[in-house]
C-alpha positions in Angstrom: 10.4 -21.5 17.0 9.1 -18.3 17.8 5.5 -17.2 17.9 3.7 -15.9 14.8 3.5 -12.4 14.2 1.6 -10.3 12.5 1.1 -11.1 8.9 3.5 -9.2 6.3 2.5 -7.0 3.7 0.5 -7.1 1.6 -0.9 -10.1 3.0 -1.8 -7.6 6.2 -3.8 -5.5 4.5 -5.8 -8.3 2.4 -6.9 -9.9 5.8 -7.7 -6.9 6.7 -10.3 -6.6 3.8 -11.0 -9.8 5.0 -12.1 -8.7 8.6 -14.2 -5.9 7.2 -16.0 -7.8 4.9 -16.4 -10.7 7.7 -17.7 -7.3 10.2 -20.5 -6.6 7.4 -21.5 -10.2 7.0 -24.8 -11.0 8.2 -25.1 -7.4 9.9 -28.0 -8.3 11.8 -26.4 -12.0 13.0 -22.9 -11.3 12.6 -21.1 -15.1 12.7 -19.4 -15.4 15.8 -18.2 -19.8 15.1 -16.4 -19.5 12.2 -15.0 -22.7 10.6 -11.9 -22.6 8.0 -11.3 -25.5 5.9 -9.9 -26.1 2.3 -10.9 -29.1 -0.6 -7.4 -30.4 0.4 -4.4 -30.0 2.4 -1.8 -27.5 1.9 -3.9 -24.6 0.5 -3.1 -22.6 3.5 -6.5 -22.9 6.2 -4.4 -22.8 9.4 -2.4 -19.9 8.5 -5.0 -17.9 6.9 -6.9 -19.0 10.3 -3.8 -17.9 12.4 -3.8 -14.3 10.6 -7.6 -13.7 10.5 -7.5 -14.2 14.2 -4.7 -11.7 14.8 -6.2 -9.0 12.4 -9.4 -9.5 14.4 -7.8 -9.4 18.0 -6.1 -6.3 16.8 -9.4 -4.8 16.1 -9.9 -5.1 19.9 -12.4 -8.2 19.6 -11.6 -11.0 22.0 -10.6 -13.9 19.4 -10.2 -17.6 20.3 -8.8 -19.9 17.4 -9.5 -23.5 18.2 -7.4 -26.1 16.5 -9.9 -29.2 15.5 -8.2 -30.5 12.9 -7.3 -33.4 15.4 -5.3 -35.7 13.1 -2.8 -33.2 11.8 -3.1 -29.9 14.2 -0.2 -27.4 12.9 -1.8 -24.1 15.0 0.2 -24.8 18.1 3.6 -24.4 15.2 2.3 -21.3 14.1 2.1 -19.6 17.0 5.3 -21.5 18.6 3.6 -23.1 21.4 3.8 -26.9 22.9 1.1 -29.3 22.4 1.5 -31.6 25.4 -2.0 -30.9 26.5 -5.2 -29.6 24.6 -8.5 -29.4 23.5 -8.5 -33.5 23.1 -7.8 -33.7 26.6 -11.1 -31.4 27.6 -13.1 -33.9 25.5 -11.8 -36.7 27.3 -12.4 -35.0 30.8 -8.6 -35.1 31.7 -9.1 -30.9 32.1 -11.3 -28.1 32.0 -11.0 -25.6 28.8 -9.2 -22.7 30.9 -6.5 -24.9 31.4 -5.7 -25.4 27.8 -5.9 -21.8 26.8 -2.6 -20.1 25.7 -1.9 -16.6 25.5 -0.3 -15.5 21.8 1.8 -12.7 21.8 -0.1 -10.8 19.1 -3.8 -11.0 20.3 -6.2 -13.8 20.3 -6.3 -16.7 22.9 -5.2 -20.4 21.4 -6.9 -24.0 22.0 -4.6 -26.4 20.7 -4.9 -29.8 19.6 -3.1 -31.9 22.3 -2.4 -35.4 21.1 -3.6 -37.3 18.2 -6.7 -39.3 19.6 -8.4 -42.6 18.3 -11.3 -41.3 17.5 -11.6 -37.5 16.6 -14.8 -37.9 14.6 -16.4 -39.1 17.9 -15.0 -36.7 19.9 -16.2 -33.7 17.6 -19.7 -35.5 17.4 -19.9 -35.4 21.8 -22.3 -33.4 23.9 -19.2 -32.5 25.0 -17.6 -30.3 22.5 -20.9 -28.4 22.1 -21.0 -27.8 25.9 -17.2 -26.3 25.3 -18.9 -24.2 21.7 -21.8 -23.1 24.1 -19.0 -22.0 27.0 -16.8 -20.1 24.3 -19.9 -18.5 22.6 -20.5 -16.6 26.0 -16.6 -15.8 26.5 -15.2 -14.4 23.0 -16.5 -12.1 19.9 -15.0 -14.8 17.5 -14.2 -18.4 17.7 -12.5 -19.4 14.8 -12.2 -23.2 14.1 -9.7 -24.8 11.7 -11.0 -27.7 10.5 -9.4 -30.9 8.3 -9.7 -30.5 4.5 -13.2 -31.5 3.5 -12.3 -33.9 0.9 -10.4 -36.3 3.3 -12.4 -36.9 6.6 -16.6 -36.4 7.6 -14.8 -34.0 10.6 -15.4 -30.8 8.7 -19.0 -31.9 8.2 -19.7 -32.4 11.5 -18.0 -29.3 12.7 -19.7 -27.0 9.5 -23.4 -27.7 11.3 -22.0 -26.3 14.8 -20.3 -23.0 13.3 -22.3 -19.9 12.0 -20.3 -20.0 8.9 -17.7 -21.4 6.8 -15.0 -19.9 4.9 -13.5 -22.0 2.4 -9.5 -21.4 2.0 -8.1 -22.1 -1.7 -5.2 -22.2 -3.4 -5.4 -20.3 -6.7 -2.4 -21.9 -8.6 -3.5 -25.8 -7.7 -6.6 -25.8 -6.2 -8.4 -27.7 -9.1 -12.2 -26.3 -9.9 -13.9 -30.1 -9.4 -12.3 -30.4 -6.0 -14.2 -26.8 -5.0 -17.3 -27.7 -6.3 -16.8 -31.1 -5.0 -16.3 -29.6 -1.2 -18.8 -27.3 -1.6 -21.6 -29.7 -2.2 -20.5 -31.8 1.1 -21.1 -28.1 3.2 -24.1 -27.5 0.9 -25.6 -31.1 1.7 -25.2 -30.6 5.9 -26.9 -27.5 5.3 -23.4 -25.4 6.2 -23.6 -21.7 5.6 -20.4 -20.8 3.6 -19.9 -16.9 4.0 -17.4 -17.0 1.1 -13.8 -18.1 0.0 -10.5 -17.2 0.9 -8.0 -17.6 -2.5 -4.3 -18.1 -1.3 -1.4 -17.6 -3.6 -3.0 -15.3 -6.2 -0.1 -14.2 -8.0 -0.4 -10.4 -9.4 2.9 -8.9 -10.8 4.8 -11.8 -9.2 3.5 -10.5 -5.9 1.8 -13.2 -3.9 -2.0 -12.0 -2.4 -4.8 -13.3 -0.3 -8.4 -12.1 -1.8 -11.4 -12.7 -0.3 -14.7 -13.3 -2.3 -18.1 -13.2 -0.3 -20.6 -15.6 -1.8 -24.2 -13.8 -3.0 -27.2 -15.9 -2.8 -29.8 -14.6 -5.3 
């Protein structure tokens, strides 16, 4: 298919909220590693992910999404790219990061999946991947990571304590309230710092909405 584009309104002008809110977060360390996961699948992480990242390249900040969700990567769809090659073949040392990059038509850079591996866990865990964090750290305002549900695999875990921050994508209609509390506990207990959640599918007037809701710690 084609590539994504930007988001459609009024969607657009709730991840622009989002962004704004994300550019006062933590003014005096602004998260640059952002990781976006959900309690389960299909709440809508990789496209809220996709659109975050385009809303943020269009406010001139250089923007690289990396898809780590290794067993079930959906970014390279979204943006209508191939996934021959990607970021599992820079863990393996088959390539070096550059080569994986991919342009997107509306703004930020893409690292795609590549193909499923035998062991993602382990190669999320390697020195490796936080030599390729460090190296995209130096290179871009905001790496944004979509990671596996929580509720399913220790991957998000594992990625929460490399990011700056976690946002937490939901589903307002199914997400069930046990199944948030539930994922936020497994961030909570790696010591993750979750910046706030996303709620997909809020249904105002029959109109469907993203809202963002930052987190206050008292």
């Amino acid at each position: 298919g084609g590539g994504a584009s930007a988001p459609p309104p009024p969607a657009a002008e709730d991840y622009r909220t989002l962004r704004t809110n994300l550019f006062y977060t933590l003014v005096d360390m602004p998260p640059k590693v952002i990781m976006m996961t959900s309690p389960r699948p299909r709440e809508g992480k990789s496209t809220t992910c996709a659109n975050l990242g385009v809303v943020l390249a269009q406010a001139d900040k250089k923007v690289l999404l990396m898809d780590c969700d290794l067993r079930k990567p959906v970014m390279h769809r979204l943006f209508g790219m191939h996934n021959l090659r990607g970021l599992v073949d820079v863990l393996a040392g088959a390539c070096e990061l550059n080569e994986i990059l991919r342009e997107s038509k509306v703004g930020p850079k893409v690292a795609t999946a590549g193909p499923v591996p035998p062991n993602p866990t382990e190669l999320l865990s390697s020195n490796r991947f936080a030599e390729i964090l460090a190296q995209v750290r130096q290179e871009f305002d905001y790496v944004l990571i979509d990671a596996p549900p929580v509720g399913l695999v220790s991957d998000p875990a594992i990625l929460a304590t490399k990011s700056d921050g976690v946002l937490l994508v939901l589903d307002a209609q199914n997400t069930r309230k046990g199944a948030v509390r539930e994922a936020m506990r497994s961030l909570e207990a790696v010591g993750a710092h979750v910046l706030g959640t996303v709620m997909n599918n809020v249904n105002i007037s029959r109109r469907t909405y993203a809202r963002y809701q930052s987190y206050t710690y008292g």
